[in-house]
LOMARKE-714769 format. One record per residue (C-alpha): residue number from 1; x, z, y. Coordinates in steps of 0.2 Angstrom, whole numbers, plus 5000, padded with zeros to 4 digits. Each point is the difference from the previous one (the first is absolute). Layout:
N
{NUM, {X, Z, Y}} ...
END
This chain:
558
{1, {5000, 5000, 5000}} {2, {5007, 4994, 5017}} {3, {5001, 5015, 5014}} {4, {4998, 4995, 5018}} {5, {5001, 5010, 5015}} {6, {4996, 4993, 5016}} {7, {5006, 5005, 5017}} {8, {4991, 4993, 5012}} {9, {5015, 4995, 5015}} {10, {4995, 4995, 5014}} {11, {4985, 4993, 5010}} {12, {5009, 4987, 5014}} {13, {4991, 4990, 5014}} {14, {5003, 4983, 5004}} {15, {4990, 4992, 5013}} {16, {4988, 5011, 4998}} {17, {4996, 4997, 4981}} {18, {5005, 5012, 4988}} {19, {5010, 4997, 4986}} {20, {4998, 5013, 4985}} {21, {5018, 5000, 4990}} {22, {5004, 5013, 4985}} {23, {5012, 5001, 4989}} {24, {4998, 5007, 4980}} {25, {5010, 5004, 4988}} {26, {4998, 4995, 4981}} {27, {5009, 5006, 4985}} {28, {5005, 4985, 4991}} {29, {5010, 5007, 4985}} {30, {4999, 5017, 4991}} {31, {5011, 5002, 4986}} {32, {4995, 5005, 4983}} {33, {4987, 4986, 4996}} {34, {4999, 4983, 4989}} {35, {5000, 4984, 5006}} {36, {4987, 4984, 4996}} {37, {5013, 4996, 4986}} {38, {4998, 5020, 4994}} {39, {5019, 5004, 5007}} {40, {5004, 5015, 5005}} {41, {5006, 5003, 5019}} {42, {5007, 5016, 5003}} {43, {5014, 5007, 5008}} {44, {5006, 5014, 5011}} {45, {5008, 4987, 5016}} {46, {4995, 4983, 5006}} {47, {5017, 4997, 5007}} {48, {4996, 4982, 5008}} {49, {4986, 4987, 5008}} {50, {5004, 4982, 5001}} {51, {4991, 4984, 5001}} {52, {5003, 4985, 4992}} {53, {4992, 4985, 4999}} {54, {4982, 5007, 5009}} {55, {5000, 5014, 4988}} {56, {5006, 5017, 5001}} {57, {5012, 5011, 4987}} {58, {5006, 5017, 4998}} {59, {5011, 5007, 4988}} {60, {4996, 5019, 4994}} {61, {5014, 5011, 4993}} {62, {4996, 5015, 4987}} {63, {5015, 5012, 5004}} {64, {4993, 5018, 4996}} {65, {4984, 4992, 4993}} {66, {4994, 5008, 4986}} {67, {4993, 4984, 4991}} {68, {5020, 4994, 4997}} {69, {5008, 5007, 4983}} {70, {5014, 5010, 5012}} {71, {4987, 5009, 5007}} {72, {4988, 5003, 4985}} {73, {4992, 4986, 4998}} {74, {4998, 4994, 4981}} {75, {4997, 4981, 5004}} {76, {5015, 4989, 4999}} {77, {4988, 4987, 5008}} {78, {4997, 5005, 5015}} {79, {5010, 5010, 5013}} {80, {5011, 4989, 5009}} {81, {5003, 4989, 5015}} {82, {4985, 4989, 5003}} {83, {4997, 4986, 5012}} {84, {4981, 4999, 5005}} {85, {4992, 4985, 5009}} {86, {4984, 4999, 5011}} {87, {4995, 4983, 5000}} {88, {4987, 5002, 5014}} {89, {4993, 5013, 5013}} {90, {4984, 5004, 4989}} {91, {5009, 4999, 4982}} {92, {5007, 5011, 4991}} {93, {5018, 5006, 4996}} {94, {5007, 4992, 4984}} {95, {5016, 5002, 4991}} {96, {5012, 4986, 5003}} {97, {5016, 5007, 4992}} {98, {5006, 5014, 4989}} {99, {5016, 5002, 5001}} {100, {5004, 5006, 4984}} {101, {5008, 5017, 4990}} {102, {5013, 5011, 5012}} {103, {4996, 4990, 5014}} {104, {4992, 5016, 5009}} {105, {5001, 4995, 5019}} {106, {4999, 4982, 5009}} {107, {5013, 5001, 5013}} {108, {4998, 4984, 5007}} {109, {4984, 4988, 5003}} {110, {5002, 4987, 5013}} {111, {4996, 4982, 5004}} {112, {5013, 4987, 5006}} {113, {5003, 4983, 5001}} {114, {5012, 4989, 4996}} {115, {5003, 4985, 5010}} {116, {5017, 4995, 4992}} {117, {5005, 4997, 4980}} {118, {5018, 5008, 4994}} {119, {5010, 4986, 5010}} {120, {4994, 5001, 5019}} {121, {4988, 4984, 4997}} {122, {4983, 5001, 5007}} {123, {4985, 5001, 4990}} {124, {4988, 4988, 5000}} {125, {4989, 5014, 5006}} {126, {5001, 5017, 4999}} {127, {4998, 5012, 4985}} {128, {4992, 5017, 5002}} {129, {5003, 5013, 4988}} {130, {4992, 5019, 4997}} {131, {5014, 5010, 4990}} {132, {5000, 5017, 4996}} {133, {5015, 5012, 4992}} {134, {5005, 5015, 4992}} {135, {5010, 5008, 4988}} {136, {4998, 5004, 4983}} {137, {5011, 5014, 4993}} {138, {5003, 5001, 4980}} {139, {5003, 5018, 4995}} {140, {5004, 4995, 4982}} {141, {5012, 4989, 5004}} {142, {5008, 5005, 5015}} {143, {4998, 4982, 5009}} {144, {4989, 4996, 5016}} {145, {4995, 4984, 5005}} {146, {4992, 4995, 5018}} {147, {4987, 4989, 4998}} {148, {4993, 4985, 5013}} {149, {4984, 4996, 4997}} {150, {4994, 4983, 5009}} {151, {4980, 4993, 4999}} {152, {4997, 4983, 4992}} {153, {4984, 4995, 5012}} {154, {4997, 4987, 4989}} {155, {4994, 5009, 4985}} {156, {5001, 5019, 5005}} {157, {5015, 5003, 4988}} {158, {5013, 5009, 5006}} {159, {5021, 4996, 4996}} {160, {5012, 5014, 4998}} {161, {5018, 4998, 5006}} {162, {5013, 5013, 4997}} {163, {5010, 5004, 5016}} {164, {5012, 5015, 4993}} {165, {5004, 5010, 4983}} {166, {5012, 5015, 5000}} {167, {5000, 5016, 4992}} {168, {4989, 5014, 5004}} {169, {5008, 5015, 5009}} {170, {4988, 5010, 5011}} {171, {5016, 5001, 5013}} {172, {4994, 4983, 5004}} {173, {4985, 4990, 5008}} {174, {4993, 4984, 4994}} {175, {4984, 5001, 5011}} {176, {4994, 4984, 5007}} {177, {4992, 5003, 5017}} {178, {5003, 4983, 5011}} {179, {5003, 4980, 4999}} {180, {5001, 4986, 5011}} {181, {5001, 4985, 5003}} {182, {5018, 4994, 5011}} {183, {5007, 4984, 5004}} {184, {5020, 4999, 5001}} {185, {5002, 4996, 5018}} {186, {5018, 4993, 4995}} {187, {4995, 4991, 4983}} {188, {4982, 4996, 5003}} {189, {4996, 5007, 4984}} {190, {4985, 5009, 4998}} {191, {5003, 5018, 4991}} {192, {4987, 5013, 4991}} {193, {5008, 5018, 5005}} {194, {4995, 5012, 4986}} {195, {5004, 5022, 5003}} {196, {5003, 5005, 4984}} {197, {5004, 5019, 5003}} {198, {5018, 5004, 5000}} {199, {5004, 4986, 4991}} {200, {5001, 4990, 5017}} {201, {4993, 4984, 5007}} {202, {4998, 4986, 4989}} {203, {4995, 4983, 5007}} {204, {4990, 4986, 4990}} {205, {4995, 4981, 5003}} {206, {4985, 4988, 4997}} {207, {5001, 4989, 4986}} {208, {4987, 4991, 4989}} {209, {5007, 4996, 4985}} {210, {5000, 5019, 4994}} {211, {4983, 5012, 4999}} {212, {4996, 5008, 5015}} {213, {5008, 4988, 5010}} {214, {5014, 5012, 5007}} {215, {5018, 5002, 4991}} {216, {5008, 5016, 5003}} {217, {5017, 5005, 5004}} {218, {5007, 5011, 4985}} {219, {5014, 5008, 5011}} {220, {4994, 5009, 5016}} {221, {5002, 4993, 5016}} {222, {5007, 5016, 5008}} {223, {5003, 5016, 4990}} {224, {4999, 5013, 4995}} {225, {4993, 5012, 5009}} {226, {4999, 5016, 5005}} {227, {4980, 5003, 5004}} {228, {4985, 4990, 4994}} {229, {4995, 4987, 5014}} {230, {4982, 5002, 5007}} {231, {5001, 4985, 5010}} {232, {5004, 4981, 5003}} {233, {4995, 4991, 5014}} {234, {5005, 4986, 5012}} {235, {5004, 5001, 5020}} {236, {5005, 4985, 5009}} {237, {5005, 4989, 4987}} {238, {5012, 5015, 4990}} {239, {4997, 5008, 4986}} {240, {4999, 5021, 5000}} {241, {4998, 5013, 4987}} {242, {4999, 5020, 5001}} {243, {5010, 5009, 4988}} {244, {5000, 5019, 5003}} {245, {5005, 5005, 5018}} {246, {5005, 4981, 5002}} {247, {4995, 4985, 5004}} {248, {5012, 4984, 4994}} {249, {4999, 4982, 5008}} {250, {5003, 4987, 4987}} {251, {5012, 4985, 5005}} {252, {4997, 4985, 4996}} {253, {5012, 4986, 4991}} {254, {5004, 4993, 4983}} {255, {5004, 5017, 4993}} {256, {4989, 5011, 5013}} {257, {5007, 5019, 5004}} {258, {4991, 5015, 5006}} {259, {5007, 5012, 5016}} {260, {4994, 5014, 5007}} {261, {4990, 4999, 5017}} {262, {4992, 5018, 5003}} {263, {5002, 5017, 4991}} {264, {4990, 5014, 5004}} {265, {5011, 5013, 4994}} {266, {5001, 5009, 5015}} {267, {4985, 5008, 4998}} {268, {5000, 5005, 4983}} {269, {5016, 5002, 4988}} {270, {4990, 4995, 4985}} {271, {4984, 4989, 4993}} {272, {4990, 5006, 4987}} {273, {4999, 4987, 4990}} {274, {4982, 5003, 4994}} {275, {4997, 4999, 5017}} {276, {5011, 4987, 5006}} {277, {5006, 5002, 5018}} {278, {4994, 4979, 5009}} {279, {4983, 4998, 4995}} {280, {4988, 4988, 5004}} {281, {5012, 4988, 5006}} {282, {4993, 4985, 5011}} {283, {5001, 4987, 5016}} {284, {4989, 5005, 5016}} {285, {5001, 4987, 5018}} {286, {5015, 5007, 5010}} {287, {4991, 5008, 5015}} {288, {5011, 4989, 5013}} {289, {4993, 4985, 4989}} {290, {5016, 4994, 4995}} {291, {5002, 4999, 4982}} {292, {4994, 5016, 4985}} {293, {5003, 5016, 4999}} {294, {5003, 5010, 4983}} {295, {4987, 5017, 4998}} {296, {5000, 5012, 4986}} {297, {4995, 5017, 4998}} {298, {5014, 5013, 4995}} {299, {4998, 5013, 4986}} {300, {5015, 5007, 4995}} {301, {4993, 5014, 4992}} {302, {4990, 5013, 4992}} {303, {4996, 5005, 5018}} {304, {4997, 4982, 5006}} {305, {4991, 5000, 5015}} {306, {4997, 4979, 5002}} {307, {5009, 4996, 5016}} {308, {4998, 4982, 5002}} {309, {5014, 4991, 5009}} {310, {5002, 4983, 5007}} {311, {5016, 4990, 5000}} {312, {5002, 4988, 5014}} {313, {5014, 4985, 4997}} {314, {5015, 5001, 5012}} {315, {5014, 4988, 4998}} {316, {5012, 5001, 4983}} {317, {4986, 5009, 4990}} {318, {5001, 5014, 5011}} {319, {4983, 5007, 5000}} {320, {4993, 5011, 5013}} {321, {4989, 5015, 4990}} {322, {4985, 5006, 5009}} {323, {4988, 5016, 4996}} {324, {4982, 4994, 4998}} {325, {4992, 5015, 4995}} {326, {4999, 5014, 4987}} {327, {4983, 4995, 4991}} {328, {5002, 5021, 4994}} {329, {4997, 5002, 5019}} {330, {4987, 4990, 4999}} {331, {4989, 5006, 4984}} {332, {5004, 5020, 5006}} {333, {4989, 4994, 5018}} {334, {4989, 4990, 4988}} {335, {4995, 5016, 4987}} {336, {5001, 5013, 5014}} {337, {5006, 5017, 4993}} {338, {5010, 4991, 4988}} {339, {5020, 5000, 4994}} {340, {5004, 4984, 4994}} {341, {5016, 5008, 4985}} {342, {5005, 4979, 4996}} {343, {4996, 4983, 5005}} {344, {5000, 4985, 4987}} {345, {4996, 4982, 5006}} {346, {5003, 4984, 5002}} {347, {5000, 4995, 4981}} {348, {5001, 4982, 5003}} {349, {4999, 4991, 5017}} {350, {4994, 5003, 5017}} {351, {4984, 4988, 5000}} {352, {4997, 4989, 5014}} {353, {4981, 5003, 5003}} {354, {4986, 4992, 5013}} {355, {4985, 5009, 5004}} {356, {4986, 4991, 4998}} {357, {4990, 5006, 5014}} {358, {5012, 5004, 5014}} {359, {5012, 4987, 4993}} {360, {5014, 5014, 5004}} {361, {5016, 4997, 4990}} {362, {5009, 5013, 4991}} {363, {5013, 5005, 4986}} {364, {4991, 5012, 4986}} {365, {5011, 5011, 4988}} {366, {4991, 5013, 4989}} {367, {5007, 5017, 4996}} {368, {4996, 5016, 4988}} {369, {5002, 5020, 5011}} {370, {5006, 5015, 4991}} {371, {4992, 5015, 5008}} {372, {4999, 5016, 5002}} {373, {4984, 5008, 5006}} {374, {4985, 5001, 4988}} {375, {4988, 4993, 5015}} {376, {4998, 4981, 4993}} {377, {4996, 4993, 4984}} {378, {5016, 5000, 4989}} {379, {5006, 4991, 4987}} {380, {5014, 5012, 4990}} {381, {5005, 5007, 5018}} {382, {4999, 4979, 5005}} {383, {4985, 4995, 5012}} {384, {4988, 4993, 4991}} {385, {4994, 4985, 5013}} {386, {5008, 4985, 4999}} {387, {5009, 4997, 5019}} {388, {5005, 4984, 5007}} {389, {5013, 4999, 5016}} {390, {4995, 4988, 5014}} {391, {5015, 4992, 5011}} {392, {4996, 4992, 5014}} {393, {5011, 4984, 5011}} {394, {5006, 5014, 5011}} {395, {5004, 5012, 4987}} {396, {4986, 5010, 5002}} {397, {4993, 5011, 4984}} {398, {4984, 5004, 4994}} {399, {4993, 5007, 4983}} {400, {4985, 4996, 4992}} {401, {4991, 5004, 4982}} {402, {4994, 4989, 4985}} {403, {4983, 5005, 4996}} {404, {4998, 5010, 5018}} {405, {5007, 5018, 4999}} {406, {4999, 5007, 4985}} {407, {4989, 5014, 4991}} {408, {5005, 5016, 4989}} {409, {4988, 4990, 4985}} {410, {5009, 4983, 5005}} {411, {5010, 4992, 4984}} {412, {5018, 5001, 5007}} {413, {5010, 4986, 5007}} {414, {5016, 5007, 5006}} {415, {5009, 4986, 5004}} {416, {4997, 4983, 5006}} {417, {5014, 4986, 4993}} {418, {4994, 4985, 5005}} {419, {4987, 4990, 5008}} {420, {4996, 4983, 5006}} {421, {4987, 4990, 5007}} {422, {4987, 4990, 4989}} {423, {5003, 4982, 4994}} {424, {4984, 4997, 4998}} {425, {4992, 4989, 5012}} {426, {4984, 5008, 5002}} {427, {5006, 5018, 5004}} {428, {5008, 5007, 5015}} {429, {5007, 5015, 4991}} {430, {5017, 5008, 4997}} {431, {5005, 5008, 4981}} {432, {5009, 5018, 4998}} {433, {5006, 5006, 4984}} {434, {5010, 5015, 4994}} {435, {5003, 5016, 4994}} {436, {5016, 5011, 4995}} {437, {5002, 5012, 4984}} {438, {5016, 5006, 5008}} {439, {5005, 5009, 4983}} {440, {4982, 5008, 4997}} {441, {4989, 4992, 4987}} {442, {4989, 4989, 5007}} {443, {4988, 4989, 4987}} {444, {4988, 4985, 5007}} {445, {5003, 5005, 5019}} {446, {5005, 4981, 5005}} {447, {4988, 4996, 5013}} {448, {4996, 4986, 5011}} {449, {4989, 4999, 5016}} {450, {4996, 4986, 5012}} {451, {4996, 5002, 5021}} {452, {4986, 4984, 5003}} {453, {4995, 4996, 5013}} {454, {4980, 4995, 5006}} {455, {4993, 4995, 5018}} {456, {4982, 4999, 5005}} {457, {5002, 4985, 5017}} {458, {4985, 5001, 5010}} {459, {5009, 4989, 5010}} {460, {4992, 4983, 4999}} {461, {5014, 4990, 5007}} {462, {5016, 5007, 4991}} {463, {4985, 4999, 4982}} {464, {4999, 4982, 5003}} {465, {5019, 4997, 5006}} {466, {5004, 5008, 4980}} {467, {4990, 4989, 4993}} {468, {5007, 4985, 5008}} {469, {5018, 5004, 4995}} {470, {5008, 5006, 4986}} {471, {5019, 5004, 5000}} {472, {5007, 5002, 4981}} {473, {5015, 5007, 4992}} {474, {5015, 4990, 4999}} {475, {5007, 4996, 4984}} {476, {5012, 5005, 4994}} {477, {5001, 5017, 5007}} {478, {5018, 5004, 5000}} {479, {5006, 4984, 5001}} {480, {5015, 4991, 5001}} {481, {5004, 4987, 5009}} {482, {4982, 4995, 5006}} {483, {4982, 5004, 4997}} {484, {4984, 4991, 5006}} {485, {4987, 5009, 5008}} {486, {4982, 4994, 4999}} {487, {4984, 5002, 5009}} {488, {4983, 4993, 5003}} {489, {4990, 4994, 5015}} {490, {4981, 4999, 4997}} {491, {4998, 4996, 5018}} {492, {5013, 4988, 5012}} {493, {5009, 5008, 5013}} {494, {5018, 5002, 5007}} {495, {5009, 5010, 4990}} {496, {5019, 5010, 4998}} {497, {5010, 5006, 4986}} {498, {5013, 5011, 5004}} {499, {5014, 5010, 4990}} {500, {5005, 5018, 5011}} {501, {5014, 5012, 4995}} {502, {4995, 5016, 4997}} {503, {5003, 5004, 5019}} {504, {4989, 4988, 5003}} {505, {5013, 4989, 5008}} {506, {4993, 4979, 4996}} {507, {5010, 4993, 4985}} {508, {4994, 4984, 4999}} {509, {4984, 4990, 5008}} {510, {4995, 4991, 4981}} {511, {4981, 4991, 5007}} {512, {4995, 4995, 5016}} {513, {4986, 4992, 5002}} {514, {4983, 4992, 4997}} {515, {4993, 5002, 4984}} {516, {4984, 4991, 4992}} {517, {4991, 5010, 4985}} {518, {5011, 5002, 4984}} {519, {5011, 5007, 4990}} {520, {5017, 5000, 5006}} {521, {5018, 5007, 4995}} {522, {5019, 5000, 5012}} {523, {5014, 5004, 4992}} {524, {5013, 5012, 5008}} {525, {5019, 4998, 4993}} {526, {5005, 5016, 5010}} {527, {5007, 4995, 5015}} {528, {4998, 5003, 5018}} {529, {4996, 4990, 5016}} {530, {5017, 4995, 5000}} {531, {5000, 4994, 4982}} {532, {5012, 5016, 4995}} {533, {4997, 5007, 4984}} {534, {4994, 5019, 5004}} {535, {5005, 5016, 4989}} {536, {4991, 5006, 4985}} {537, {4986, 5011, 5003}} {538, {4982, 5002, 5005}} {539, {4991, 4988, 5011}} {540, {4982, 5000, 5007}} {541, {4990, 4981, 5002}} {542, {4985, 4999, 5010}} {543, {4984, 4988, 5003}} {544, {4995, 5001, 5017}} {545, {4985, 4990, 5005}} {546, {4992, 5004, 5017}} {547, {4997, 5022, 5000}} {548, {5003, 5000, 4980}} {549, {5012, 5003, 4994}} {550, {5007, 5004, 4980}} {551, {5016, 5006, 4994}} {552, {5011, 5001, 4984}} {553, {5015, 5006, 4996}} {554, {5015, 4989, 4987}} {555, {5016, 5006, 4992}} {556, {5019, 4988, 5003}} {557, {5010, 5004, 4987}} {558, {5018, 4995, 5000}} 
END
C-alpha cells in the first residue's frame, strides 16, 4: 500500500488568479516484499538511483540484514546485492539483477557513455551503458574477486567482467564505491576509472568483440593505496579521485601517473577508514564563473562533524580551500535542543538539482546525525528522519525532510544516500533512497520515497500556453558528444531554445524562430556561442514562447 502525505506549500497570486501548488510525498519502495515475477526485494540500504534509458534503477545492499546467511538468514537464495528497476512512474519495482553469493553490497551503480572504442576512433554513435559493482569475498578459499556488472538493454541480461582478484586479508579494502568515464586529454583515448578499495585505480576501455563491451585493465592504473577511495569525478577536463585526507590529479599520457593536489592533514592526523576522510567528491560552477570547483564534505572521524569545503583552482594545481559550512551546525539549529555526537554524508555525489516550481538551482548531499538527547525520534542513538542538505549558487544552506518531519511511530530512515529526479516524462518528481545499519542489525529497512510535484492553474492564459508547447527530455541524458532535444508545437508561433549554465549565464541560442505546428528535434554538440566546446557538467535548456516558458536540465559528460 502506497503512503502519501501531502503538504500543502504555498497559495501564489499572479495577475490576480490563484494558482494552488502542493507537493506529496509517496513511498515508492519498502523492502521485504516479492516482485510480479515472486522475487524477493529486501535489503537493509538502497545505496544508489539512476536512470537509464527512461527507466529508473536502484541497487539495495543487505549488510546487517538478517535475511543474508551472515546474519541468520538460512536461504542461500536470497540475501545479496540486487539491482531493482521501475519501468514507469505507476509500475512497480522489479528485480533486474541479483548479483549473486558473497556479493553483499553494490558499491557502484552508474550510467555512462562511451563515445570512443579502445583505439580513440569515434563511434558511429554513442553507446550508453548502466554498470554496477562490487565485491565478492570467498572465506573458503581465501580469494576476492571485484566484479563489474554491465546491462545488456537488448535482452535484460546482464555480463559480468572481473576487474581484480587477490587474497583476502581484512587489513585491506576491495570496496567499489565510484567509476567514470575519462577521455585522455593527451592520447584521446577514452578510459573507464574503476576504485577498487586499496587496491587502487584501475582503468578499462570500450570494446565489442568481448561481453560487456568494456576490457579491463588487469594491473591497476595507480596503486596501492593507503585508504579506500569514495570518490572520482572530473573538473575541467582532469581527472580527480579522493583517497583518505587526499585528493590526487591524474596526468594524462601513454602511461598516465597520479600526483598529489590537496591533503587535508592539517586538520586531522588520521582517517578512519570506515569513515573515510573526502567524501562525496564532485564539480560545482566556480563562483567567479571561470572554470569548476571541487566540493566534498570532510569526516575524518568518529567525531566527524561534516564540514563541507570548496576548492577553487589557482594556477599549477594550487587550489584555494574554502569553509562552506558545518552541516552539524546546521542539524543542531534544525532539532533545537539537540547535540549532533557525528556527522556522516555525502555517500556518493553532490546532486545537481532544479526546483520545479521556483526553478531555483541547487547541490543536494544527504547525511545520517548521531545524537545525544532523547527529544527526537531515534534510530540506535541515529535520528530516525531521513535529512537532505540543500546548497544554493551562493553557497547558502538549507535542510529539509523526506516524508516531512518525522514522527515517534514513523518507520525509520536515518539516512538519505541518493536521490535523483524522475526520468519519466509524465512526472515532475525527484527520487530519495537510503538507510544505514552502521554496525546494528538492520533487516528490510531499504526504503525509497519520491517528492511529485501537482499544480492546479486557474490561470487561463499560462493553461492554454501548456498545452500549446511541450518541451521534452533530451536523449541521451548524459551524453557525449551531442544529444538532440525535442519538442512540439500544437500552435505556430515564434519560438527560442536556449542552453544556460547553472548560473544561468546563456550557453548557446539552439532555435530561433518561427515555428508551424509539429513535431520537432535540434541537436546540441556541446558548444558555445563561439563554437568552444564547454566543460562537463549540468546544463539547463529552455522553450520560451511569448510569457511561457519550460525548462530542463541535461548532463555533458567528458
Amino acid at each position: 500500500m502506497k503512503v502519501k502525505k501531502l503538504i500543502i506549500n504555498s497559495i501564489l497570486m499572479i495577475m490576480s488568479v490563484s494558482i494552488l501548488i502542493s507537493q506529496e510525498w509517496e513511498q515508492s519502495f519498502s523492502a521485504g516484499t516479492f516482485d510480479a515475477n515472486n522475487l524477493f526485494m529486501g535489503g537493509s540500504e538502497v545505496m544508489h538511483l539512476v536512470p537509464h534509458k527512461n527507466k529508473l534503477f536502484a541497487s539495495i545492499g543487505y549488510w546487517q540484514d538478517e535475511n543474508n546467511i551472515w546474519y541468520g538468514g538460512s536461504d542461500l537464495s536470497i540475501g545479496w546485492s540486487q539491482v531493482i528497476c521501475l519501468e514507469n512512474e505507476d509500475d512497480d519495482w522489479q528485480v533486474d539483477l541479483d548479483l549473486g553469493y558473497n556479493h553483499l553490497r553494490p558499491g557502484i551503480l552508474k550510467q555512462v557513455i562511451f563515445t570512443k572504442d579502445y583505439t580513440g576512433v569515434p563511434l558511429n554513435s554513442p553507446d550508453t551503458l548502466l554498470i554496477a559493482g562490487a565485491f565478492s569475498p570467498n572465506y573458503i578459499s581465501g580469494i576476492v574477486s571485484a566484479n563489474i556488472f554491465i546491462r545488456d538493454d537488448q535482452d535484460g541480461s546482464w555480463n559480468q567482467i572481473l576487474v581484480y582478484e587477490g587474497d583476502y586479508s581484512s587489513e585491506e579494502s576491495y570496496s567499489m564505491r565510484d567509476i567514470e568515464i575519462f577521455m585522455d586529454q593527451v592520447t584521446g583515448i577514452e578510459n573507464l576509472i574503476v576504485s577498487v578499495g586499496t587496491q587502487g585505480i584501475f582503468s578499462g576501455k570500450y570494446n565489442t568483440e568481448i561481453d560487456g563491451k568494456i576490457e579491463m585493465v588487469t594491473l591497476p592504473e595507480f596503486g596501492p593505496l593507503g585508504t579506500r577511495p569514495l570518490g572520482i569525478t572530473t573538473a575541467n577536463d582532469q581527472l580527480y579521485f579522493s583517497s583518505g585526507s587526499k585528493i590526487f590529479k591524474r596526468n594524462d599520457g601513454i602511461d598516465p601517473n597520479y600526483e598529489v593536489v590537496h591533503n587535508f592533514n592539517d586538520l586531522s592526523s588520521y582517517v578512519n577508514p570506515a569513515v573515510g576522510g573526502v567524501r562525496g567528491l564532485s564539480t560545482v560552477p566556480n563562483p567567479s564563473g571561470q572554470n569548476e570547483s571541487l566540493i566534498l564534505m570532510w569526516c575524518p572521524d568518529g567525531q566527524s562533524k561534516g564540514i563541507i569545503f570548496r576548492l577553487d583552482p589557482l594556477e599549477a594545481q594550487v587550489f584555494d580551500r574554502v569553509y562552506e559550512t558545518k552541516i552539524s551546525l546546521l542539524v543542531e539549529d534544525y532539532l533545537p535542543g539537540e547535540t549532533v555526537n557525528y556527522l556522516l554524508g555525502a555517500y556518493n555525489e553532490f546532486y545537481a538539482y532544479i526546483d520545479p516550481l521556483t526553478n531555483a538551482q541547487y547541490t543536494m548531499i544527504g547525511i545520517e546525525s548521531l545524537i545525544q538527547e532523547n527529544i527526537y525520534p531515534s534510530w540506535n542513538s541515529y535520528y530516525s528522519g531521513g535529512i537532505i542538505v540543500l546548497r544554493n549558487n551562493d553557497g547558502q544552506y538549507s535542510i529539509q525532510e523526506v516524508n516531512g518531519a518525522i514522527d515517534f511511530n514513523d518507520d525509520p530512515l536515518v539516512s538519505v544516500r541518493c536521490y535523483v529526479s524522475s526520468p519519466f516524462e509524465n512526472e515532475t518528481a525527484i527520487y530519495f533512497g537510503g538507510f544505514d545499519p552502521n554496525g546494528h542489525t538492520s533487516t528490510n529497512n531499504a526504503w525509497i520515497y519520491k517528492k511529485y510535484w501537482n499544480s492546479l492553474d486557474l490561470d487561463i492564459q499560462n493553461s492554454n500556453s501548456s498545452a500549446y508547447y511541450n518541451l521534452k527530455n533530451n536523449y541521451p541524458n548524459p551524453f557525449n558528444p551531442s544529444t538532440n532535444i525535442s519538442y512540439s508545437l500544437s500552435k505556430e508561433n515564434f519560438i527560442t531554445i536556449t542552453v544556460y549554465d547553472l548560473i544561468g549565464n546563456k550557453i548557446k541560442l539552439l532555435v530561433n524562430d518561427y515555428k508551424s505546428i509539429g513535431n520537432y528535434a535540434v541537436n546540441w554538440n556541446g558548444v558555445n556561442e563561439k563554437g568552444v566546446s564547454v566543460s562537463a557538467g549540468l546544463y539547463l535548456f529552455s522553450i520560451e514562447v511569448d510569457k511561457f516558458r519550460q525548462t530542463k536540465k541535461m548532463i555533458l559528460l567528458k
